[in-house]
C-alpha positions in Angstrom: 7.1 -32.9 -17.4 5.0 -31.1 -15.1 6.1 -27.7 -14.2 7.1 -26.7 -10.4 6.1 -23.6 -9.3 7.4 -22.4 -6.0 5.2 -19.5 -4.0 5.4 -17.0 -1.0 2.8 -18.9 1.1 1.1 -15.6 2.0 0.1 -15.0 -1.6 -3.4 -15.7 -1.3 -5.3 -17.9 -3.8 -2.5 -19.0 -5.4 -3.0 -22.9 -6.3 -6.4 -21.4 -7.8 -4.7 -19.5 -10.2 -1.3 -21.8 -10.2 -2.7 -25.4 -10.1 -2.9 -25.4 -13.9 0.7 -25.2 -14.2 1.4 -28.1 -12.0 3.1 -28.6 -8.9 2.7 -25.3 -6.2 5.1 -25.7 -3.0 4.0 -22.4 -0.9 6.7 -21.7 1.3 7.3 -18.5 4.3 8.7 -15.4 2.0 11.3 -14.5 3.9 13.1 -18.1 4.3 12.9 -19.2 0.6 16.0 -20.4 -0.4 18.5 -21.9 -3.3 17.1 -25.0 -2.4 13.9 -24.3 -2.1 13.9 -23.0 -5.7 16.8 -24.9 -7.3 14.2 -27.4 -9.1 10.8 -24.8 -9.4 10.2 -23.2 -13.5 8.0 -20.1 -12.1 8.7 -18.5 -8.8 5.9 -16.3 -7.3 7.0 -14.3 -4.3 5.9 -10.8 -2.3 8.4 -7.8 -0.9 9.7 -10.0 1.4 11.8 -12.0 -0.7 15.0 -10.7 -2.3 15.5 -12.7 -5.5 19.3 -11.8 -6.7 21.9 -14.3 -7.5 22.3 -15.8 -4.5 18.8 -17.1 -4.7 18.6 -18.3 -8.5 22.0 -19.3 -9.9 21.9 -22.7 -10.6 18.5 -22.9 -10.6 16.2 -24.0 -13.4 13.5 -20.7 -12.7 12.3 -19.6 -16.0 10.1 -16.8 -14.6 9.9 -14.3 -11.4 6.5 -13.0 -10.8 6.2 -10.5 -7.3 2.6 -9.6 -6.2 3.5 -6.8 -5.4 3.4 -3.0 -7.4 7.4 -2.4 -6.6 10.7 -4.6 -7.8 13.6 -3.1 -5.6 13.3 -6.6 -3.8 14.2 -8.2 -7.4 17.8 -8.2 -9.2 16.7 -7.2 -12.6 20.0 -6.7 -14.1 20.6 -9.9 -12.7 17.1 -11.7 -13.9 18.2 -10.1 -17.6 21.4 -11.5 -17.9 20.3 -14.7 -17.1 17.4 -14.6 -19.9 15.1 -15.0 -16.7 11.4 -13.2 -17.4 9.7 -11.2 -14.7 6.6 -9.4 -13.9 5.6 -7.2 -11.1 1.5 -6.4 -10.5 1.4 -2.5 -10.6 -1.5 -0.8 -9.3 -2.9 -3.8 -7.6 -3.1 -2.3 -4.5 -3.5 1.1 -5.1 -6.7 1.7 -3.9 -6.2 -0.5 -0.9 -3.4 2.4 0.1 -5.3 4.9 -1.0 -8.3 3.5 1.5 -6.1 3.7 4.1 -4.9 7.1 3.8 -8.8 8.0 4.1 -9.4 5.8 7.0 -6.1 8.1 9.0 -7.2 10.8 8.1 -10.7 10.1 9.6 -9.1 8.8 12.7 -6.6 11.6 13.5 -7.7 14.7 10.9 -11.6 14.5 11.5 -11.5 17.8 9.3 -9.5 16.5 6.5 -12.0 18.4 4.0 -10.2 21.8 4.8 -6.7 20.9 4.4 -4.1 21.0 2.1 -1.8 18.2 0.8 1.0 17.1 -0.7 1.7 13.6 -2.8 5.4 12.5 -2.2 5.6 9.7 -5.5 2.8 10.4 -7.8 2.8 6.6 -9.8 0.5 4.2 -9.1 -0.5 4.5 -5.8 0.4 8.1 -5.2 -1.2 9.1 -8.6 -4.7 7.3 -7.6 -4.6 9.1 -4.1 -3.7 12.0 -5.9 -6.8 11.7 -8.3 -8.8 11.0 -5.4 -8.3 13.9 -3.7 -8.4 16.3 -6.9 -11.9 14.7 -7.7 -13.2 15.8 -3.9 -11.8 19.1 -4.6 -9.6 19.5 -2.1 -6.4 21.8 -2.1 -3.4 18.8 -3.4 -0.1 19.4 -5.0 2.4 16.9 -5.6 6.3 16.0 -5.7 8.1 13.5 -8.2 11.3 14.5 -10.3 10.9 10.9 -11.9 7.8 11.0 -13.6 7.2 13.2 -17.3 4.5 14.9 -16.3 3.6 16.5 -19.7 2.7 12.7 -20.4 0.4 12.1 -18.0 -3.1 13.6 -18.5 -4.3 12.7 -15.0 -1.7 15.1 -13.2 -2.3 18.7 -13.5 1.2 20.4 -14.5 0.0 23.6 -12.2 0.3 21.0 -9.2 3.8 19.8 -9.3 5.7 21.4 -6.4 9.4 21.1 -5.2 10.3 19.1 -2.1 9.9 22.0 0.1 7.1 23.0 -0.9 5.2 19.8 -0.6 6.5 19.7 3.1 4.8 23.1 4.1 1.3 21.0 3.6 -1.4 20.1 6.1 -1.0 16.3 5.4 2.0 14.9 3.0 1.7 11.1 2.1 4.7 10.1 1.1 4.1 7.1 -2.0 7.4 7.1 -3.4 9.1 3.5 -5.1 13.2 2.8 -2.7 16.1 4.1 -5.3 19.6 4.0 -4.0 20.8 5.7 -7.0 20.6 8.0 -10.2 19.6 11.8 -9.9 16.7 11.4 -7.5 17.3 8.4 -5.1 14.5 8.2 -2.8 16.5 6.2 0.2 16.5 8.9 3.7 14.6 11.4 0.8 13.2 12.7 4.1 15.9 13.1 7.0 16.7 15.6 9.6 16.6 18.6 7.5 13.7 17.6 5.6 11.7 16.9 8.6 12.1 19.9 10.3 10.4 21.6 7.5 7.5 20.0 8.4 5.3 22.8 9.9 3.4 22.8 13.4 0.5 20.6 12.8 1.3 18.4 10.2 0.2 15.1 9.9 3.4 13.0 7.9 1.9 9.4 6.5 4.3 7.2 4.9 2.7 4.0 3.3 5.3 3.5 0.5 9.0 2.2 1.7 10.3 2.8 5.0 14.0 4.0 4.3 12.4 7.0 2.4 12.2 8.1 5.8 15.4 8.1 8.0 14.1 6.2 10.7 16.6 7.5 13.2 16.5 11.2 12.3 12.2 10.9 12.5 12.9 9.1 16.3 15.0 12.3 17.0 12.8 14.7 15.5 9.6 13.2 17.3 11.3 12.9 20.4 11.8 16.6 20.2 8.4 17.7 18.4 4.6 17.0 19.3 3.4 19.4 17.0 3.3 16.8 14.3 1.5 13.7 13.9 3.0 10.8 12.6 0.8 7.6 10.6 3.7 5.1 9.4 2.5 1.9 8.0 6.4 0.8 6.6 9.8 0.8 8.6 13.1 1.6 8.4 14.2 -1.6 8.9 11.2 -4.2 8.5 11.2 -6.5 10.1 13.3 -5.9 13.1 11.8 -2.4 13.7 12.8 0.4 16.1 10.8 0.2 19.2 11.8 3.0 20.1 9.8 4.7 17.4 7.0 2.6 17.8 5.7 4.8 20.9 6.5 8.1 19.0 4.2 7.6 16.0 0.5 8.0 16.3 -0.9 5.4 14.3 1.3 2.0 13.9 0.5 -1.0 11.3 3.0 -3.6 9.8 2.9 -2.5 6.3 -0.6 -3.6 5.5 -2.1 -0.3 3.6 -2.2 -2.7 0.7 -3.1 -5.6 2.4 -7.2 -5.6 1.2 -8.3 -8.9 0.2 -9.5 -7.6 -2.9 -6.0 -5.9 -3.6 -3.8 -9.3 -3.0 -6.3 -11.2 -5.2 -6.0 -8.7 -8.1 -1.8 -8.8 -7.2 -2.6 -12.6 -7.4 -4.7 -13.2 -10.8 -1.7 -9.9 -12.5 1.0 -12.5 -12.1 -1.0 -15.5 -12.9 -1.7 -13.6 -16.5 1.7 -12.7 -16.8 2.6 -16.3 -16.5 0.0 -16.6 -18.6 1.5 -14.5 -21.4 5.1 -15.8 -21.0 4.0 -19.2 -21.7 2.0 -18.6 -24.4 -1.1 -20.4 -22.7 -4.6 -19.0 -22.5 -6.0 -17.0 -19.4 -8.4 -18.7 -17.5 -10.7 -16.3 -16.1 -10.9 -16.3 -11.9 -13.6 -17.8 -10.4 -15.9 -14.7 -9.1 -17.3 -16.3 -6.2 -13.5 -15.6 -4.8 -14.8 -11.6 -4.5 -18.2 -12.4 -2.9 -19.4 -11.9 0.7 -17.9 -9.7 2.9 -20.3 -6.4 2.9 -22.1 -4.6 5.1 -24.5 -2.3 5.0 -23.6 1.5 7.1 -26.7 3.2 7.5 -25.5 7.0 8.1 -27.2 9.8 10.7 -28.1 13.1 9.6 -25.2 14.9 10.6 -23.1 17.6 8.2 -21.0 16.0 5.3 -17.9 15.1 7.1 -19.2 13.3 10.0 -21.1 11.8 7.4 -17.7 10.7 5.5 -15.9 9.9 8.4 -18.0 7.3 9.9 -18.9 5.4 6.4 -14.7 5.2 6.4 -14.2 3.9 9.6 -17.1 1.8 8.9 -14.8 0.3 6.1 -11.6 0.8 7.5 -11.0 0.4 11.4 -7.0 1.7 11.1 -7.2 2.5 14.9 -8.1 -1.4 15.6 -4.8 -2.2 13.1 -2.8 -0.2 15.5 -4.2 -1.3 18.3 -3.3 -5.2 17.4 0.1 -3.8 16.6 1.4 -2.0 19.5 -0.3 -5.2 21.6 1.8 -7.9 20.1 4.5 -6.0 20.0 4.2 -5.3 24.0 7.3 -6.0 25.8 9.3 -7.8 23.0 13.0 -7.3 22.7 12.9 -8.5 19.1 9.8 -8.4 16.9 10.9 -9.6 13.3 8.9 -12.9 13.3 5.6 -11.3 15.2 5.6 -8.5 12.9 6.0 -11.3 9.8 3.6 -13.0 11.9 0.8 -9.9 12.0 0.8 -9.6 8.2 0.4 -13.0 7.8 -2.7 -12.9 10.1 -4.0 -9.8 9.0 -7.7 -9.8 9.3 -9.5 -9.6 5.9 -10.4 -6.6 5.1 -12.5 -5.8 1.8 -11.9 -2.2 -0.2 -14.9 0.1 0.5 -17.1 -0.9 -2.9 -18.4 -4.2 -0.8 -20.1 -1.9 1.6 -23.8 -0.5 0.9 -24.3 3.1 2.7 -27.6 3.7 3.2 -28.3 7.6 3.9 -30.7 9.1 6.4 -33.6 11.3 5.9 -32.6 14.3 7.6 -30.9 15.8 4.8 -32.3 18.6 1.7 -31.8 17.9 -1.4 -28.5 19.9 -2.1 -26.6 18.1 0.7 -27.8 15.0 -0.2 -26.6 14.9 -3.5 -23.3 16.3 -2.4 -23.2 13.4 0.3 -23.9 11.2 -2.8 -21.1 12.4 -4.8 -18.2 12.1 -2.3 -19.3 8.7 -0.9 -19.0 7.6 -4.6 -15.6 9.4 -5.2 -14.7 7.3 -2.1 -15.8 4.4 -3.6 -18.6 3.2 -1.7 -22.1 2.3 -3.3 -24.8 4.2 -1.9 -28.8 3.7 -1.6 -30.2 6.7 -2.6 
């Protein structure tokens, strides 16, 4: 008998990978039910879709896949009891987040080669920005009482910081997994107290889980301070969020930092090799023309390195035209659950900065050109010499 698979319709790609299994039903995350899942083997879902008891019991689902790098939206204990296997796609996005702290910085901190800053969550996504910023050479500490960092040869021990200390830096990204519990939970790791810490100046970017920031103490705290700036890309709650925030923050966007084509693909073809693996079948390689087209080429003035940096980013990364789309369909609305649902669903696609071909002007000697060369490739663009 054919197996049934049953998928978060936003998943892109996903009878391409899928198909081979047998039936795919794509249905909106956020409204799958028991039903909807009560005769499917595989379920393949995003964030959006809490997969507990309620969801599965009863069911004949075999295996859980989310294309997505966290799993506080799945039951595990739950998934284990029940003998149910289940796979998340860690790191698939990373450099789609990481991209889009770049592209905020350009937008808000045009001078983001002098400061200092701070990594909130150092695993996958906060340990690639992390790496990214070390590799520029730019002043970066970080903060995670989860991680062993003696075992991990990419963090410098030197770097690791206390909470307090991370929240005296220029810019603190905050990259950290949602824990409710055990030494270190995460959930309002950021409230009242810790935000008045935050000193004049800062620029606070949050592109991990919303309730690691206490929505309702940062409305308070903005409403009181404009000597910060405020990037938030997840909410505290999503996707009902507070509007009265909304105006408060500097740059808006409906959790999307990961949303690169090229990032939900790789989230995509993860869980189609872990089904892969739990079934004992083969992997059939994608078919590459799926990561073709989409380029352009940025041709940069002769201007000194950071305007240089700047305009290949927002080149490859309009975050002020995210915002923008944001705040205008969110206009007037009393409740914004489905039209922010509806926004990521719609997001335009956007392709990570390794499509684009920078092309570099004349102007510059030899020494800066090289340098130029260096950080647009640290960056991750491709550049014509």
């Amino acid at each position: 008998m054919a197996m049934r698979i049953v998928a978060d319709e936003n998943i892109p790609h996903v009878r391409h990978f899928f198909e081979r299994f047998g039936e795919v039903v794509t249905r909106p995350g956020r409204r799958i039910s028991a039903d909807d899942v009560r005769e499917a083997d595989v379920l393949v879902v995003r964030s959006v879709t809490r997969v507990d008891k309620d969801l599965l019991l009863g069911s004949r689902v075999r295996f859980v896949g989310t294309c997505t790098i966290g799993v506080d939206h799945l039951d595990t204990q739950f998934l284990d009891q029940q003998g149910i296997g289940y796979a998340s796609a860690p790191g698939c996005n990373a450099n789609s987040v990481v991209e889009y702290v770049f592209s905020a910085l350009a937008q808000l901190r045009p001078q983001w080669l002098s400061l200092s800053f701070a990594v909130v969550g150092c695993g996958n996504v906060g340990g690639a920005l992390y790496r990214r910023l070390k590799a520029l050479g730019l002043e970066v500490s970080f903060y995670d009482p989860l991680i062993d960092v003696a075992a991990r040869q990419d963090l410098d021990p030197s770097d690791a910081v206390s909470l307090r200390t991370a929240l005296q830096a220029d810019v603190v990204c905050l990259h950290a997994p949602l824990t409710r519990s055990g030494e270190h939970p995460s959930w309002h790791l950021l409230g009242e107290a810790e935000l008045a810490q935050l000193k004049p100046g800062c620029l606070l970017l949050n592109a991990g889980r919303g309730p690691v920031i206490d929505n309702q103490a940062l409305r308070k705290c903005l409403q009181r301070r404009n000597d910060i700036n405020v990037v938030l890309d997840v909410w505290e709650p999503e996707p009902e969020i507070d509007l009265a925030l909304l105006p408060l923050v500097d740059l808006a966007t409906p959790h999307i930092a990961g949303y690169s084509y090229d990032g939900k693909v790789a989230g995509t073809e993860m869980i189609y090799q872990s089904v892969c693996r739990f079934l004992g079948l083969d992997v059939v390689e994608r078919d590459e023309s799926l990561l073709q087209g989409g380029g352009q080429i940025v041709t940069l003035a002769d201007q000194p390195l950071q305007e240089c940096l700047n305009q290949a980013i927002l080149s490859g990364f309009d975050i002020a035209g995210d915002d923008r789309r944001m705040r205008a369909a969110l206009a007037g609305l009393d409740t914004v659950g489905g039209v922010f649902d509806q926004l990521r669903k719609d997001y335009p696609k956007r392709r990570e900065f390794f499509v684009n071909q920078v092309v570099l002007g004349d102007g510059h000697n030899d020494q800066d050109r090289l340098q130029l060369q260096q950080a647009l490739a640290l960056l991750g663009f491709a550049v014509t010499k």
